[in-house]
N, C-alpha and C positions, 0 to 999 in steps of 0.2 A: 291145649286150645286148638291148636292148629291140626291137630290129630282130626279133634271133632269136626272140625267144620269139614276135615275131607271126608269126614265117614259121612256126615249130610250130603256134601256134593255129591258122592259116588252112589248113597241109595238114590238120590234123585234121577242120576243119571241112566238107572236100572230104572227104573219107574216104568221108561220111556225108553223099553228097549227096541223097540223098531224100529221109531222116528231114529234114535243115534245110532241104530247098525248102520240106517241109509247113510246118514251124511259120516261118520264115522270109515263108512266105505269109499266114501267119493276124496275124506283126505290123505287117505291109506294109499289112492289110487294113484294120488297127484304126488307123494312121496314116492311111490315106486317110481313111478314115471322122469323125476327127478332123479335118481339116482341111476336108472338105467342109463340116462341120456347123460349124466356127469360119465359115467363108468364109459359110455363110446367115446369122447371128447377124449378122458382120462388116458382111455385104452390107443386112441389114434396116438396121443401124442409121443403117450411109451412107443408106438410101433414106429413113427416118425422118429424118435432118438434112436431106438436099434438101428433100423438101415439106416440113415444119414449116418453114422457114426461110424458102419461098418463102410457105406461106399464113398461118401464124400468128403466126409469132416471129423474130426475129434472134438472130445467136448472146447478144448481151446486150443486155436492154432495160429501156428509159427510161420504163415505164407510170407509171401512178397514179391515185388515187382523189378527184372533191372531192366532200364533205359539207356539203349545206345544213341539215340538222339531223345531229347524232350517231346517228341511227336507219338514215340516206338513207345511196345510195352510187352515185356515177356512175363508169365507167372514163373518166377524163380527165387530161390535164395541159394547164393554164391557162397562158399564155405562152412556149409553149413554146417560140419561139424563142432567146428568153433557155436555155430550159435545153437547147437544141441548141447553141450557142454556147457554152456551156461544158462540153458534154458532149465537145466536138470537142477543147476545147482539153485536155481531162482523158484522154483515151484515142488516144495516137501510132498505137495497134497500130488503130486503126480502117483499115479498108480503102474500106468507104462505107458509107451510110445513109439509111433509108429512113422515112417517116412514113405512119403510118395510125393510119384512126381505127377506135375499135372499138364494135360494137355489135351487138344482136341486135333482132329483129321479125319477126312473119310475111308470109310472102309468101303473097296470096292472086292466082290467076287466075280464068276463066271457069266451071273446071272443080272446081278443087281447091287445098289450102291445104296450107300447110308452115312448120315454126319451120326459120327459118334466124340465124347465124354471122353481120353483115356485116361488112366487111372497106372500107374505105375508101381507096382507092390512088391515086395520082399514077402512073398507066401509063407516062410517059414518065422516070419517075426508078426503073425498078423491073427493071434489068438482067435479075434471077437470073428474075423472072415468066417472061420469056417464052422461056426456055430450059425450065422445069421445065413448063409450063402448055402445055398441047397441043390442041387447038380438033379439034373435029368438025363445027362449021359454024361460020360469022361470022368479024368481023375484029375481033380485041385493040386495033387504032388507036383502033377504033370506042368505047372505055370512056373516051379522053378525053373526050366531048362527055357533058354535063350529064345527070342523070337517065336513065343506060340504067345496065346490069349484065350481067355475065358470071355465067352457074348451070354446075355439071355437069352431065354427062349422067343421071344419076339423078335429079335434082335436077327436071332439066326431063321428065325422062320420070313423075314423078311429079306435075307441076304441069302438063301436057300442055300443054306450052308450045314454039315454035320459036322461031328467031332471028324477028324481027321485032313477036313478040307484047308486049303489056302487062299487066304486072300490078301490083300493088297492095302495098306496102308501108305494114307498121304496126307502130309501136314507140312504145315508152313515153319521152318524156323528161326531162330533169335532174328536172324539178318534177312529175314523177307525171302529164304527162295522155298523152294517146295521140294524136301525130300520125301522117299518113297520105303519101304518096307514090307518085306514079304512073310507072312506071320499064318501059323498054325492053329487051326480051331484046338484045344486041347479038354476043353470043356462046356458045354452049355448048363445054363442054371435055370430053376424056374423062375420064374418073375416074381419080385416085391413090389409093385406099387410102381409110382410113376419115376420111381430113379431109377428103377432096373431098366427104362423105357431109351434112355442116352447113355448110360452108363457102361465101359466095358474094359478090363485089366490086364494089363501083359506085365510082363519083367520089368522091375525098375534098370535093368540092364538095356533093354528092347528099346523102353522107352529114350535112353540116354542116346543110342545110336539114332533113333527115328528126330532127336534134335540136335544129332551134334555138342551132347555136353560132352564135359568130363567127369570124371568120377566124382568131385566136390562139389557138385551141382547139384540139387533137388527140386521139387513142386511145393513142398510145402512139411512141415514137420507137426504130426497130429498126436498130441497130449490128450492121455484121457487118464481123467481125477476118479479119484475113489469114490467121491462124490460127485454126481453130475450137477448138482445145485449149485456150487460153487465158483460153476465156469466164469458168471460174468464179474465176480470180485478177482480170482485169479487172473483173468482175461486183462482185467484196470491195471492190476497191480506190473501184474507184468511186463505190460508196454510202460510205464514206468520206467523196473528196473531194467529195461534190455537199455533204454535210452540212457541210462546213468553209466552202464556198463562200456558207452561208446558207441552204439550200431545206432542207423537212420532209423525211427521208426515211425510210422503214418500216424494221423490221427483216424480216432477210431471213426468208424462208419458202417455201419450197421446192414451191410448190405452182401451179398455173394461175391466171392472174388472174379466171378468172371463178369459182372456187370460195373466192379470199379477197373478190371481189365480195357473194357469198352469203350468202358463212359468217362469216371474223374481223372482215372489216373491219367491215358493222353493228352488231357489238355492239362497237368499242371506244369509248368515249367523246372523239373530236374532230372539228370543222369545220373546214372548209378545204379548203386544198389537199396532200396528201403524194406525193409522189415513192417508184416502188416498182421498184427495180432487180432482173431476174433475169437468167435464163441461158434459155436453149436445152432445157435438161433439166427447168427446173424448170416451165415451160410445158407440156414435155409428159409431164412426170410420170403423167399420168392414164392414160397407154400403155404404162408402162415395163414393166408385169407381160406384156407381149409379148415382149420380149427376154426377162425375164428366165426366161420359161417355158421359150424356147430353150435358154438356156442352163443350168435347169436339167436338161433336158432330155440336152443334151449329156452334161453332168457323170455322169448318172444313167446314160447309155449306156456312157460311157466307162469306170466303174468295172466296171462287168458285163465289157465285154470286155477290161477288162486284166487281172481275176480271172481267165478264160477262157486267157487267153496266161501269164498267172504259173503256171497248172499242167500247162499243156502243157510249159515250161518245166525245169519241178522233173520231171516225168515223163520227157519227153526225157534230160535229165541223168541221172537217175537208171540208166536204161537206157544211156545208152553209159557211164556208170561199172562199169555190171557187164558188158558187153561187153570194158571196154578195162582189167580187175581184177588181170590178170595184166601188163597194161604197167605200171601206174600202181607195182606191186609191185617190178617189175623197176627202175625210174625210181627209186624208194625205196630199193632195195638200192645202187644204185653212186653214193649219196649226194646224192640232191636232196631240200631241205628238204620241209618242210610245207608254207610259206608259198609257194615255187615251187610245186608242184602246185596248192595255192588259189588261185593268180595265172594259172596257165597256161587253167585249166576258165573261173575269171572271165572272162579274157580273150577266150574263144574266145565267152562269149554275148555281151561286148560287141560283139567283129566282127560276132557275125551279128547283135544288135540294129540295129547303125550302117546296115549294109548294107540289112537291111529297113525300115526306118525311111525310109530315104532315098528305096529306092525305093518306098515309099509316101506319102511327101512329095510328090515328084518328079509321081507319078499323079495324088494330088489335086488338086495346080497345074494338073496338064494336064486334069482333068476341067473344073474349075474356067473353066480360058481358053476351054473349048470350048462351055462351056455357057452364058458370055457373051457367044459370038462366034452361038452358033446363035440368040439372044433367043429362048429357050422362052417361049410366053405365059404368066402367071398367070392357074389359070381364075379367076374372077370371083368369085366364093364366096371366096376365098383370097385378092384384093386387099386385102380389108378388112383384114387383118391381115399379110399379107408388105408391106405396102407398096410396092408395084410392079407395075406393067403387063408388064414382060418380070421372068424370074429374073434376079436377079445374085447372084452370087458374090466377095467381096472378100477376097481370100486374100494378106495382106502377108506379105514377109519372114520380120520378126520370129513372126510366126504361125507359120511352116513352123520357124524354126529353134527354137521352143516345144516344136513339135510331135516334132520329130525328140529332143530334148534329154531331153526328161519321159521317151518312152517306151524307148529306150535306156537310161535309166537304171533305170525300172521292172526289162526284160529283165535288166539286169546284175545288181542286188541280190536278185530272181528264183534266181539261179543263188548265191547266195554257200552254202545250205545243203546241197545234194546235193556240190556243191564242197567243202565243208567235210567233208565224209565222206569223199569219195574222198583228200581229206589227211592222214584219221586214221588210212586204212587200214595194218596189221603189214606189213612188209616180206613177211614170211616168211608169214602168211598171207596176202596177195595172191599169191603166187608159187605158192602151191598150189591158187589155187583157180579148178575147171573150170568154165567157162561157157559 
C-alpha cells in the first residue's frame, strides 16, 4: 500500500516537472548553504582546537597559582613532578603530555618593543608543535639550545628582527622585581590566526632562569586525551581525584588562566600553592564569541531562507490544488478518505523535500571536498579570526544527515495546510469546478 501511494506521489510530482525543479532548486539551495556554513563553523573550530592545543592549552590542564602574600599571584605549580605522577596515574584516557611554563614580558630589539605571551617548551617532547608550527626561516631543532626563541612572522616583522638577531627579554618575577634576559631569534613561523598575534617560545630552561625558578617548578602541565570530547568529564573528574589525593585544588571556572591570574585569584584570600584544572574551551573562552557569531550567524540565515522556501511551498501547493480541483473531487467521489488525500499532497512534498535536500547535501559535501583540496588562502586580514592559513571546511556525516533531516521536515509540515484544504474540498463542488 504504501508502495502505491508513493508511486502516485512521485508521478504527480513529474507531472509538474518545472514548477518542482524551481522550488526543488530553491531547497537544494538552502541545504547547500547549510552545510557549507556548518562545515566553516565546523572547520573554525577544529582549526581553533589545533593551534590553541599546540600554543596555549591542552585538551585538559594541570595549571595553578602560588601566593606569597594573599594580594600576589604567580601562574605556577610547585613540584610538579609529584602532581604529573599522579596526574598520569588519575587519567587512563591520557594519550601524552606535555609541560610548559607560562609567562609574560616584553621583548625589546634594536629597533622596537612588544608585550609578548611566553610559552616555555621542551621542543623535543612537543609531537603536535611541529606538525601545526610552520617556520619561514630557521630550524625548530635550534629552540633546544638555551636562551634563543622562536617569534611569528608578525611578531618579528614588528620587532625588525631575523633569525639570528638578539633581543631583550624583561618580566617581572614571583617577588615583584623585573629581570632581564638576552635571547636568540633561532626561528620565525608563519602566522595562525590571532594566537600567533602574542604568542612566542623559548626553552622551558630560558624561561626558568628569566623567573628565577628551580628545576621543580613549572607553568602549567598540558594533558592531551585520545579523545578531545572527553576533556570536560575528565576535566570534573579530575579536580576531584587530585583533591582526594591531598593537593589544594580551585574551583572550577570557566575562564583563561591569565584573566583568574588578574581578576579572582588576587583578591581571594590564601597563600600557597593551589592547583587549577581546565579544559580546552575554558582557556580559550575569550575567542568563543567567534564561533559563536558564526553560528549565530548561520541560524539567522537559515531562518530567512526556510521562511522563503515554507512559502514558495504553501504557494506551489496551493496552485497545483486548484489546477488538480477537479481530480482531487473526482478521487473524493469514488470513495477516498480525507486522510488519504492529506497523506497523498504530504507525501508528494516529502518526496520532493528528500530529494532536494539530498541533493543539496550531496553539493555542499562536494563543494566542501573541493575547496579543501584546492587550499584557497585566507587573506590575512581574515586569519585573525577564521583561524587558518588555507580555508577548511569540516563537513561530518552526522552534519549532512542534520541537515537533510531538519529541512525535509521543515518542506513537509510546510505543505500539511494547503493539503489540508484540498482534503476538505465537497466532492461535488470539486467536480464542478473550472480551472
Amino acid at each position: 500500500m504504501l508502495w502505491t501511494d508513493l508511486s502516485i506521489a512521485a508521478r504527480n510530482l513529474f507531472r509538474h516537472t518545472r514548477r518542482n525543479l524551481f522550488l526543488g532548486g530553491a531547497i537544494a539551495a538552502v541545504t547547500l548553504l547549510l552545510v557549507v556554513l556548518g562545515g566553516l563553523a565546523a572547520g573554525m573550530r577544529a582549526a581553533m582546537l589545533e593551534s590553541a592545543t599546540t600554543l596555549m592549552t591542552g585538551h585538559v590542564n594541570v595549571g595553578g597559582f602560588f601566593k606569597i602574600t594573599s594580594g600576589s599571584a604567580a601562574p605556577l605549580v610547585t613540584d610538579y613532578e609529584r602532581v604529573l605522577a599522579e596526574t598520569r596515574r588519575l587519567v587512563p584516557e591520557l594519550s601524552y603530555v606535555t609541560v610548559r611554563g607560562r609567562g609574560y614580558g616584553k621583548a625589546v630589539s634594536e629597533r622596537s618593543s612588544m608585550d609578548l605571551v611566553l610559552g616555555g617548551v621542551d621542543i623535543e617532547n612537543e609531537p603536535q608543535f611541529r606538525k601545526v608550527v610552520q617556520l619561514r626561516e630557521g630550524n625548530l631543532d635550534d629552540l633546544a639550545r638555551p636562551d634563543t626563541i622562536l617569534l611569528f612572522e608578525d611578531q618579528a616583522k614588528r620587532l625588525d628582527v631575523k633569525v639570528g638577531d638578539a633581543i631583550t627579554l624583561s618580566a617581572p618575577t614571583v617577588r615583584g622585581m623585573s629581570n632581564t634576559a638576552d635571547v636568540r631569534v633561532v626561528a620565525v613561523a608563519k602566522g595562525i590566526g590571532l594566537l600567533s598575534a602574542f604568542n612566542a617560545f623559548l626553552p622551558a630552561a630560558t624561561i626558568r632562569q628569566i623567573y628565577q625558578l628551580n628545576s621543580t617548578t613549572t607553568g602549567a602541565i598540558h594533558l592531551y586525551l585520545r579523545d578531545p570530547r572527553a576533556a570536560p568529564a575528565v576535566a570534573a573528574r579530575l579536580r576531584q581525584d587530585l583533591a582526594a589525593a591531598g593537593f589544594r585544588v580551585m574551583e572550577a571556572d570557566p575562564q583563561p588562566y591569565w584573566q583568574k591570574l588578574y581578576q579572582s585569584v588576587p583578591a581571594s584570600d590564601w597563600t600557597g600553592q593551589k592547583l587549577d584544572v581546565s579544559t580546552w574551551e575554558d582557556e580559550m573562552s575569550f575567542m568563543s564569541w567567534i564561533l559563536q557569531a558564526v553560528e549565530w550567524l548561520t541560524r539567522i540565515l537559515l531562518l530567512v531562507l526556510l521562511a522563503i522556501v515554507v512559502v514558495g511551498i504553501v504557494n506551489t501547493l496551493a496552485i497545483a490544488i486548484r489546477e488538480r480541483t477537479r481530480e482531487i473531487g473526482t478521487l473524493r467521489a469514488i470513495g477516498m478518505q480525507r486522510t488519504k488525500v492529506l497523506w497523498l499532497f504530504m507525501l508528494e512534498s516529502l518526496l520532493l523535500g528528500l530529494g532536494a535536500t539530498l541533493g543539496g547535501a550531496l553539493a555542499g559535501w562536494l563543494l566542501a571536498a573541493a575547496v579543501n583540496a584546492a587550499g584557497v588562502a585566507v587573506p590575512t586580514s581574515m586569519q585573525m579570526f577564521l583561524m587558518q592559513r588555507t580555508l577548511f571546511l569540516e563537513v561530518a556525516p552526522a552534519a549532512l544527515a542534520r541537515a537533510v533531516v531538519l529541512i525535509t521536515l521543515v518542506t513537509t509540515a510546510a505543505s500539511f495546510f494547503p493539503a489540508l484544504r484540498a482534503a476538505r474540498l465537497r466532492p461535488v463542488t470539486a467536480m464542478h469546478h473550472i480551472g
